[in-house]
Steps between C-alpha positions, in 0.01 A plus 500: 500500500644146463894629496452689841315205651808277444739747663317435838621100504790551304593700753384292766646176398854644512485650805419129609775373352703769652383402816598145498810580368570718786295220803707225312853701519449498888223811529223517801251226447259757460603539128386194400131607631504814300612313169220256606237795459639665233423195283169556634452827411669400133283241471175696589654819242615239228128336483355884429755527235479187364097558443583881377729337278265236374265753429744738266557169358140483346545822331789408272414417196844464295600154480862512610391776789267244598721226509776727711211543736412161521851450623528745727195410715602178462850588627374706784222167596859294550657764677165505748489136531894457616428778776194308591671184560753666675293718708327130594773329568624812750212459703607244685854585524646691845425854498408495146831455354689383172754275471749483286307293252169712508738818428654299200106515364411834572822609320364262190150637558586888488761459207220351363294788543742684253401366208114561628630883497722470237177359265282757636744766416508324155070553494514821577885633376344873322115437488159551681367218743257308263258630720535850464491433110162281503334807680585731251354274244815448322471136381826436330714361818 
């Protein structure tokens, strides 16, 4: 469940940037709102996948699986915490919006979030979720 969960703020967090690329290159100021809530809704779908994540984590039981995990939830945690900062820093800008130095971190914060996919990918590149092993008893992942 943990790879469609990060879809939903993956997804989210680039249409942001999308939008503040667009407000910033001379767009309706409304833009800037929309990425403002986007990183809300990223946020609010990136803590849901961070805890689905952390609990696929506790299933793995190969060390260098576990370790990959390890860094992918703590890759994804980063990528959270940047769009938190941002998102609190936009809340007392006009309309919501980025400037040009808030877009330069939410491009660092989603390319970023490509090595969280990129590790995940690595976790599960041909196998089960460790989950879906542990509940059919098979104790050698």
């Amino acid at each position: 469940m943990q790879p469609i969960l990060v879809m939903f703020p993956l997804g989210l967090f680039t249409m942001a940037v999308i939008f503040d690329v667009a407000n910033l290159s001379g767009g309706p100021g409304m833009l800037g709102a929309l990425a403002y809530w986007n990183i809300v809704a990223g946020l609010a779908g990136g803590f849901l996948a961070l805890v689905a994540g952390v609990i696929d984590l506790a299933y793995v039981r190969r060390p260098t699986a576990r370790r990959v995990g390890v860094l992918r939830v703590l890759v994804n945690m980063g990528v959270l915490f940047l769009f938190a900062v941002i998102l609190m820093v936009r809340v007392g800008a006009h309309d919501r919006a980025a400037g040009p130095g808030l877009l330069v971190i939410e491009l660092l914060a989603l390319s970023v979030s490509g090595f969280g996919l990129w590790f995940g990918g690595e976790l599960a590149n041909g196998r089960m979720p460790a989950f879906a092993k542990a509940a059919a008893q098979n104790r050698g992942y």
